[in-house]
C-alpha positions as CSV (number, residue, x, y, z in Angstrom):
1,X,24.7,23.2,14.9
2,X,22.3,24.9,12.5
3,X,23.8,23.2,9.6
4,X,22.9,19.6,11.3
5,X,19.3,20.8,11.9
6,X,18.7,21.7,8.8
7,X,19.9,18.7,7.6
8,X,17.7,17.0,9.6
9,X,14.8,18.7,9.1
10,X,15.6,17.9,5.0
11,X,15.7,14.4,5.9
12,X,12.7,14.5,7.8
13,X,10.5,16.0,5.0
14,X,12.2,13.8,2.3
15,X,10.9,11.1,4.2
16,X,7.3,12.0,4.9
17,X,7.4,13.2,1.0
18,X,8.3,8.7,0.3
19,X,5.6,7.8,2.5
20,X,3.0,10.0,1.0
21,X,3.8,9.7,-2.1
22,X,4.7,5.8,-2.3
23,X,7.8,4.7,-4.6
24,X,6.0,5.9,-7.8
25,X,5.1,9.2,-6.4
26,X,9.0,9.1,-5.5
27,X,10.1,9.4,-9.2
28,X,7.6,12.3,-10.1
29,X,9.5,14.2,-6.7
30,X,13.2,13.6,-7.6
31,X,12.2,14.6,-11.4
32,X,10.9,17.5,-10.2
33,X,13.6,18.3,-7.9
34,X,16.6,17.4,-10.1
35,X,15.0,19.6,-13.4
36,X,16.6,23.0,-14.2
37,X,12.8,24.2,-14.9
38,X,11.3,26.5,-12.2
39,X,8.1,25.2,-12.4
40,X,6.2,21.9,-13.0
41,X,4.9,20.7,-16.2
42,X,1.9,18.8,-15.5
43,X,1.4,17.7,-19.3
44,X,4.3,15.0,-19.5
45,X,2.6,11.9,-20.3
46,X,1.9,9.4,-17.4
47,X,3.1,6.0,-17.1
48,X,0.5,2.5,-16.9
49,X,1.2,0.5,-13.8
50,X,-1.1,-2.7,-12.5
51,X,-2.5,-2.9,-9.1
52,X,-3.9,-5.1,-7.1
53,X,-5.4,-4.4,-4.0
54,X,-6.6,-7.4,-1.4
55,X,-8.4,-7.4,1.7
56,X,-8.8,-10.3,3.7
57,X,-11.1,-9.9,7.3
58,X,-10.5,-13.0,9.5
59,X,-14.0,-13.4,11.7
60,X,-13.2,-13.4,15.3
61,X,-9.3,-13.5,14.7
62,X,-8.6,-12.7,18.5
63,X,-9.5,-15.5,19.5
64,X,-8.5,-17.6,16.2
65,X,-4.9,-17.0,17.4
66,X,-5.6,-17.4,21.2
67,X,-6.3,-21.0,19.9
68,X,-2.9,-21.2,18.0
């Protein structure tokens, strides 16, 4: 019983820890928590990724798909 609940609870923080950190945040976390080293070493160089961010607003969209 206590074994499953602690399971669950692992699961449980394992998934708020992917949705806060996002799926490159992700590799940092399972680095971290697969190294023999007790602590983190925050000098390791960093990696270069592209982003692209987009926001669209639709004026009156409500009632832009009532129509549809």
């Amino acid at each position: 019983m206590k074994t499953q609940m602690l399971q669950k609870t692992v699961n449980n923080i394992s998934k708020l820890l992917q949705t806060g950190f996002g799926a490159m945040g992700a590799s940092v976390v399972a680095g971290f928590f697969t190294s023999t080293e007790s602590f983190l070493d925050i000098m390791v160089p960093g990696k270069r990724i592209d982003v692209v961010f987009l926001i669209c607003r639709i004026s009156q969209f409500t009632e832009t798909t009532d129509c549809l």
